[in-house]
N, C-alpha and C positions, 0 to 999 in steps of 0.2 A: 633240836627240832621239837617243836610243841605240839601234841594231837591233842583233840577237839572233844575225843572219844570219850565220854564218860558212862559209867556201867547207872543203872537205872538208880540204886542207892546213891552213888555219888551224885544224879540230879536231884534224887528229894532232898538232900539234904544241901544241894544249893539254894533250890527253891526258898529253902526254910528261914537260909539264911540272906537272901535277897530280900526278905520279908522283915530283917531285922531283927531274927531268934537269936537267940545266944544258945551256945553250945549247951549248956542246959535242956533249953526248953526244946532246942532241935530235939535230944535223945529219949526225951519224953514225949514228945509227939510218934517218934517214928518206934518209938519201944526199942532203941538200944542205948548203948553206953554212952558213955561224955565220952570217954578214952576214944569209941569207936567212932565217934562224931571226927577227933581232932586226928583220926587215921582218915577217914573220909576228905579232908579238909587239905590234910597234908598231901595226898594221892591229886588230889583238884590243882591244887598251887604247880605240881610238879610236872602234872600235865599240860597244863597252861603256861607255866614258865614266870608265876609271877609268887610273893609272899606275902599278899595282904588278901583279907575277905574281901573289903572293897575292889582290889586290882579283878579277882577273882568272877565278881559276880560283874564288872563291865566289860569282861572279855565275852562272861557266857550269853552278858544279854547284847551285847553288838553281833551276836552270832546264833541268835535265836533260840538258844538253849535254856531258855526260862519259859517260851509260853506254854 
């Protein structure tokens, strides 16, 4: 079962990357880690049920979690 539910960090950091940042430049915008970028990312995939950024950000944005 898949929840929708994402903690307010795990959506700026889809945001970021619906935007086309790369784990870099996400952790520099938001002032944390690359590592903590691809913990953020990983936690997103697993609650979605999918393993790509792209699969990731067309689930959030068919369900209104990007605007």
């Amino acid at each position: 079962k898949t929840t929708l539910q994402l903690t307010e960090r795990e959506t700026e950091v889809l945001k970021a990357v619906a935007l086309g940042e790369r784990n870099k430049e996400v952790a520099l915008k938001l002032n944390i880690t690359e590592r903590t970028v691809k913990a953020h990312l990983t936690s997103i995939y697993n609650k979605f049920g999918v393993d790509s950024r792209a699969a990731a950000v067309a689930i959030a944005s068919q369900n209104g979690l990007l605007s």
